[in-house]
C-alpha positions in Angstrom: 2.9 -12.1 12.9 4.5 -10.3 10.2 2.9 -6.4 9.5 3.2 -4.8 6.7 0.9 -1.4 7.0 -1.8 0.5 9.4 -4.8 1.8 7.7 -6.4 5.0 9.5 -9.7 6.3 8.2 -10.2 9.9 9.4 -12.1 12.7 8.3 -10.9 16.5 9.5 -14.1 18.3 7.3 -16.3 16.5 9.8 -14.7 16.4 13.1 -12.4 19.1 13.0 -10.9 19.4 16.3 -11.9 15.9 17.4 -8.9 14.4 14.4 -5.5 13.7 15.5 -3.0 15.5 14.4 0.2 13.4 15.6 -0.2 9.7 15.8 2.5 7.3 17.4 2.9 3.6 16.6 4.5 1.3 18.9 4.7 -2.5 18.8 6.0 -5.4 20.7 5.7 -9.2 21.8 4.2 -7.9 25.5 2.6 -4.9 26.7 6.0 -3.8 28.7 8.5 -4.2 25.5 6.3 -1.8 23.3 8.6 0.6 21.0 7.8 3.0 19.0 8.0 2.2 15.4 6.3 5.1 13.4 5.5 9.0 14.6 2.9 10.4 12.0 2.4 14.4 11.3 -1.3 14.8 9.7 -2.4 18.1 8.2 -5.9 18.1 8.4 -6.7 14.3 6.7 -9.5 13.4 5.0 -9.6 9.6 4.5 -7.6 6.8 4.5 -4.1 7.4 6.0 -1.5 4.8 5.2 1.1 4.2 7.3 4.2 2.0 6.9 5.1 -0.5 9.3 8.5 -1.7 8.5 11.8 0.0 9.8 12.7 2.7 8.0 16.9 0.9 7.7 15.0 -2.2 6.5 12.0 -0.9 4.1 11.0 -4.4 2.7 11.4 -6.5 5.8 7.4 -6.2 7.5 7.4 -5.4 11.8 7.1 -8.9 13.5 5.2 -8.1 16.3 2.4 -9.8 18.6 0.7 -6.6 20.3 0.2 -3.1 18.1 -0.9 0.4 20.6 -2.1 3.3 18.3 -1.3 6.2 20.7 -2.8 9.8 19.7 -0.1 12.3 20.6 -2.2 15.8 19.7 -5.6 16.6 18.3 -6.1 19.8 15.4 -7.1 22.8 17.4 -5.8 21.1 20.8 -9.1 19.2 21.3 -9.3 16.9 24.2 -11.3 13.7 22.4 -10.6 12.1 19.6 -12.3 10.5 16.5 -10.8 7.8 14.5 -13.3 6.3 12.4 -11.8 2.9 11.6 -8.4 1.2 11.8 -6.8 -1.8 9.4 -3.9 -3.5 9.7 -2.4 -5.3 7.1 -0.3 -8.2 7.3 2.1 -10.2 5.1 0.5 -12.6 3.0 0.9 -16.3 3.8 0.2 -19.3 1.9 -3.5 -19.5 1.2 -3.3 -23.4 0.8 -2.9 -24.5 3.9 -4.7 -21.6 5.8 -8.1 -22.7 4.2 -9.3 -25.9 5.9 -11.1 -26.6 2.4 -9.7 -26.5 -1.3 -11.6 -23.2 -3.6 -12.6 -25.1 -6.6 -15.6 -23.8 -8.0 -15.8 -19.4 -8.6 -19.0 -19.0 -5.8 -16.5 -20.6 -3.3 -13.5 -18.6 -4.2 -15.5 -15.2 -4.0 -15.5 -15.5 -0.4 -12.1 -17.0 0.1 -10.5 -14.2 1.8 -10.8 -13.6 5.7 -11.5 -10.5 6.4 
């Protein structure tokens, strides 16, 4: 599946030394071939933290990838536990046609057309 981005929401004003402060991203097709794709340095985020998927050589070409491992390197103020509130990923856009075993033709119906 092709992925385009990695939402994080964190917030350091509540959890203080429960936020990660160095996040790796590594994917893969199995659990053994996992590599690293992104290393991210956060200064005390409050939010939603966006980060990038594709190779940094290759910016518009999205990670292909069948398992994602969100791996917390190092907490603010060296706490043990960690708090991520939520996580997203996005992914590349496919044709909505065929995905949707029904056709949207009326604006109710097309409302809720989007899988979430």
């Amino acid at each position: 599946m092709p992925l385009l981005e990695m939402h994080m929401h964190v917030d350091f004003k509540l959890d203080e030394s429960y936020t990660p402060s160095r996040v790796s991203v590594r994917a893969g097709h199995t659990y053994q071939d996992l590599k690293e794709v992104r290393v991210v340095e956060l200064e005390e985020p409050s939010g939603w933290v966006v980060i990038p998927l594709t190779a940094e050589a290759t910016p518009h070409e999205p990670l292909r990838a069948f398992y994602v491992q969100l791996a917390v390197l190092a907490n603010h103020q060296n706490g043990r536990d960690t708090h991520i509130r939520q996580v997203k990923i996005f992914s590349a856009r496919t044709d909505s046609h065929r995905a949707l075993p029904c056709s949207i033709s009326t604006q109710p119906m097309a409302l809720y057309s989007a899988v979430r």
